[in-house]
Residue frames as qw, qx, qy, qz and C-alpha x, y, z in Angstrom:
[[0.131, 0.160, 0.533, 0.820, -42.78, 58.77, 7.54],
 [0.285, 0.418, 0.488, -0.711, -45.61, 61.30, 7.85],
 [0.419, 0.529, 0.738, -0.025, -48.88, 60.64, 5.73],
 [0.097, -0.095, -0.228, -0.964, -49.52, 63.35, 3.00],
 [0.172, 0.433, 0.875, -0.134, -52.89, 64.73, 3.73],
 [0.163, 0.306, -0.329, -0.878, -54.28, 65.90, 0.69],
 [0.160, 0.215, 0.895, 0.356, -57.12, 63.61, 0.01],
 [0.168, 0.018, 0.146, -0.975, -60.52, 65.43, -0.63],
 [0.046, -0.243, -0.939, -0.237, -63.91, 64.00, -0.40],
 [0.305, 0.070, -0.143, -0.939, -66.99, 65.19, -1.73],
 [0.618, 0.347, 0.632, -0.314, -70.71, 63.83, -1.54],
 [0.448, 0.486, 0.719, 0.214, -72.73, 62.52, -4.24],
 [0.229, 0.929, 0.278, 0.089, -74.40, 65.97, -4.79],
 [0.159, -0.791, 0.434, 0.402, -71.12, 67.87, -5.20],
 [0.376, -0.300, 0.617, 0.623, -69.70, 65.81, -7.37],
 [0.396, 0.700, 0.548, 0.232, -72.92, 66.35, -9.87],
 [0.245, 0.952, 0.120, -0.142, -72.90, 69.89, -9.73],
 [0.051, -0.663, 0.569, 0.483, -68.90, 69.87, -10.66],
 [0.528, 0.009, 0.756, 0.387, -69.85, 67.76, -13.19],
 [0.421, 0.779, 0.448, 0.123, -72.82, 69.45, -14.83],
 [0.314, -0.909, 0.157, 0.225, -69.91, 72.53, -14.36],
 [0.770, 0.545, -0.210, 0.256, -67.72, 70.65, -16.38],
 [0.341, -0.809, 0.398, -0.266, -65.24, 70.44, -13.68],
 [0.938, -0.104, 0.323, -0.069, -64.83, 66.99, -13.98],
 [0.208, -0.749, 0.495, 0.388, -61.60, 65.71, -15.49],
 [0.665, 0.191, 0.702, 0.166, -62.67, 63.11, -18.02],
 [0.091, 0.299, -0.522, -0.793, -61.92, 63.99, -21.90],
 [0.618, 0.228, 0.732, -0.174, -65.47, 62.90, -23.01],
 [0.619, 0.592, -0.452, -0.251, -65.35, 63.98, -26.97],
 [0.196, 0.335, -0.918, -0.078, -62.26, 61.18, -26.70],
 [0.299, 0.021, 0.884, -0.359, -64.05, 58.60, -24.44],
 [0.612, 0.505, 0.274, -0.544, -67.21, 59.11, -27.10],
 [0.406, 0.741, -0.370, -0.386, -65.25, 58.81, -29.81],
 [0.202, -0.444, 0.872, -0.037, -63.40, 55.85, -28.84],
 [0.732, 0.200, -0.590, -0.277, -64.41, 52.52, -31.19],
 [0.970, -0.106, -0.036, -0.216, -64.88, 48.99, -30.23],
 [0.752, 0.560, -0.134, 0.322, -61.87, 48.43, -32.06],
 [0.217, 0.626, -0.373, 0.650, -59.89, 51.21, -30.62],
 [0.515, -0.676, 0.331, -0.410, -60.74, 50.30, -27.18],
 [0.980, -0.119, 0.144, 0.070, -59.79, 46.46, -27.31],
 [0.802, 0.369, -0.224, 0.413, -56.76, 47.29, -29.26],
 [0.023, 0.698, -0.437, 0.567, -55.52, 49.79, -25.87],
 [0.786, -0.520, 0.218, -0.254, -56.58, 47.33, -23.94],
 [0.985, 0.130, 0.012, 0.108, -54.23, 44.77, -25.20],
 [0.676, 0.486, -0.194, 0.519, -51.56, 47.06, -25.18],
 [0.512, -0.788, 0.272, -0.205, -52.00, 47.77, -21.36],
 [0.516, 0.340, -0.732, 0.288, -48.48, 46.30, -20.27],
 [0.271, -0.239, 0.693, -0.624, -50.38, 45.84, -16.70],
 [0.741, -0.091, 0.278, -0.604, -53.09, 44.20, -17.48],
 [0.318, -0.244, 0.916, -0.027, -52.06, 40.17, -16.98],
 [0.884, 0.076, -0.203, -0.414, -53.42, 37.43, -19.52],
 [0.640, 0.297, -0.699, 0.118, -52.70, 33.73, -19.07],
 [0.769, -0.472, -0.406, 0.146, -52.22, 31.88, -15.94],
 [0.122, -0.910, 0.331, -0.218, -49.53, 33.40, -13.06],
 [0.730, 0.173, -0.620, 0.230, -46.74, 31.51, -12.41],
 [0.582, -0.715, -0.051, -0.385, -46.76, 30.31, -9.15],
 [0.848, -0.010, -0.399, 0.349, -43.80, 28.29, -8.63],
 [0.322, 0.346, -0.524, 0.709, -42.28, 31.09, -6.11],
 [0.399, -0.582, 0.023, -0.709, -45.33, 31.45, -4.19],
 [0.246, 0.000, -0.847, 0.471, -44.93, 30.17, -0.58],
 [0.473, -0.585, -0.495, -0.436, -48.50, 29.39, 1.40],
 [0.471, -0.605, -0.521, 0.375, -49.36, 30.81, 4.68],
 [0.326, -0.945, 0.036, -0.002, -49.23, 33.97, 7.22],
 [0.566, 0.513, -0.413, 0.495, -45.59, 35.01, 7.16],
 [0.653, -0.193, -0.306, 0.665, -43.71, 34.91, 9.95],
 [0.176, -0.963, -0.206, 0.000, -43.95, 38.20, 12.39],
 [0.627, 0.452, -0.269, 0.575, -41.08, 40.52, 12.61],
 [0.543, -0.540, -0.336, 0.548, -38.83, 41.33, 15.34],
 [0.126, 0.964, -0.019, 0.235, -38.28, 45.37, 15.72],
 [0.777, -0.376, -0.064, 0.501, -34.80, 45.97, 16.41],
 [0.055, -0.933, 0.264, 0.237, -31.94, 49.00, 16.43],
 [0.912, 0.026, 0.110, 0.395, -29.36, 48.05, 14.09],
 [0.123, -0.726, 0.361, 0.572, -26.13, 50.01, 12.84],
 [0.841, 0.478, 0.249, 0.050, -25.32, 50.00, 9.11],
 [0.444, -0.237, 0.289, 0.814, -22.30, 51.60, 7.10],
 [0.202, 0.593, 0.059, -0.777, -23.52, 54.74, 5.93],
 [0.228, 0.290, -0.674, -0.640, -22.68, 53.36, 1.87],
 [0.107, -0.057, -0.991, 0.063, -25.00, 50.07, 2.60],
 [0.017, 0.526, 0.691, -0.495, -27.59, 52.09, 3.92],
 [0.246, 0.636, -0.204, -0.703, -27.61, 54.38, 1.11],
 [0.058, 0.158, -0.850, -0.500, -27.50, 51.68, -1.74],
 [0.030, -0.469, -0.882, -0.047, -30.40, 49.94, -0.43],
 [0.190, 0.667, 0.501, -0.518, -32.33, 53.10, 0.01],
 [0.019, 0.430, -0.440, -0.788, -31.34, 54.31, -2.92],
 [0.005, 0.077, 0.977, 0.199, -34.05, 51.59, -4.09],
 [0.257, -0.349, -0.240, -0.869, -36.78, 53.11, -2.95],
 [0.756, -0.304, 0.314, -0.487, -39.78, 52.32, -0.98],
 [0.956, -0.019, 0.047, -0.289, -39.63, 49.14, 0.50],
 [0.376, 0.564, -0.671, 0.300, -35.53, 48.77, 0.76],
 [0.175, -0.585, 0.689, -0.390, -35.84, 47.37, 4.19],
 [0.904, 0.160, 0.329, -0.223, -37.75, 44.34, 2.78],
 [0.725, 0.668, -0.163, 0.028, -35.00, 43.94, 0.80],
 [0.142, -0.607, 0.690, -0.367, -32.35, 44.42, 3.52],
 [0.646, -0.263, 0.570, -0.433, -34.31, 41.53, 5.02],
 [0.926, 0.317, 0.090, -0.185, -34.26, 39.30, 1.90],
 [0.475, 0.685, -0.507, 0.218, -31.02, 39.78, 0.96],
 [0.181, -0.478, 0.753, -0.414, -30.16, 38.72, 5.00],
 [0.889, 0.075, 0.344, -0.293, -32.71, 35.53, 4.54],
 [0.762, 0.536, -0.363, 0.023, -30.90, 34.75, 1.07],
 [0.208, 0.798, -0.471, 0.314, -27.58, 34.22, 3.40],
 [0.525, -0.202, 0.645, -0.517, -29.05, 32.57, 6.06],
 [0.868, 0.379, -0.160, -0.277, -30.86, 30.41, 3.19],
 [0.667, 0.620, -0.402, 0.098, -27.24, 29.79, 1.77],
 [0.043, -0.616, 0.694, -0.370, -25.34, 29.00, 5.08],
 [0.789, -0.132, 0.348, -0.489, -28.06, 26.29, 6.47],
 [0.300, -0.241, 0.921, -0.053, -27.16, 22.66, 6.49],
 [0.699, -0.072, -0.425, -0.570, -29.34, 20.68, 4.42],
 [0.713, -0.308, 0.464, -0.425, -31.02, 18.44, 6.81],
 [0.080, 0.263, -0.936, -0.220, -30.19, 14.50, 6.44],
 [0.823, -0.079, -0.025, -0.563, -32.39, 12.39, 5.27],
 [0.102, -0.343, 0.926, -0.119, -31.31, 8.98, 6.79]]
């Protein structure tokens, strides 16, 4: 997948003079305008922005486990479902093939 390169990067003293230019992209009447009130009560209604503890009960400690690069074949529908997921389908391909492997494994005896 090729990078997009479109990032653009300006010094210090550029980005003053598009600011004093009003070039800049902030709405400052709003951002002036904007209450105590009115800022705590958007904040609370960020749906990103986590209160409370995280639950950790799935979280697994260490350095995962390197991967192996291989050539596989898929069926064309199988390979389309999972991409059809978006980024980050072939971490899924790979969970979904761990879940299986998970589910087939012997449970070890404890004697």
């Amino acid at each position: 997948m090729r990078k997009k390169n479109d990032t653009v990067r300006y010094t210090a003293k550029q980005i003053k003079s598009k600011m004093e230019r009003g070039e800049d992209r902030t709405d400052w009447r709003k951002a002036k305008a904007m209450t105590g009130k009115k800022l705590e009560a958007s904040i609370r209604a960020d749906v990103d922005d986590v209160r409370g503890e995280p639950d950790w009960t799935q979280a697994i400690m260490g350095v995962p486990a390197p991967k192996d690069h291989i050539n596989i074949r898929i069926d064309h529908d199988v390979l389309e479902w999972f991409r059809a997921n978006g980024r980050g389908y072939q971490t899924l391909m790979n969970n979904v093939l761990r879940a299986f492997v998970q589910s087939r494994r012997q449970p070890t005896s404890r004697g």
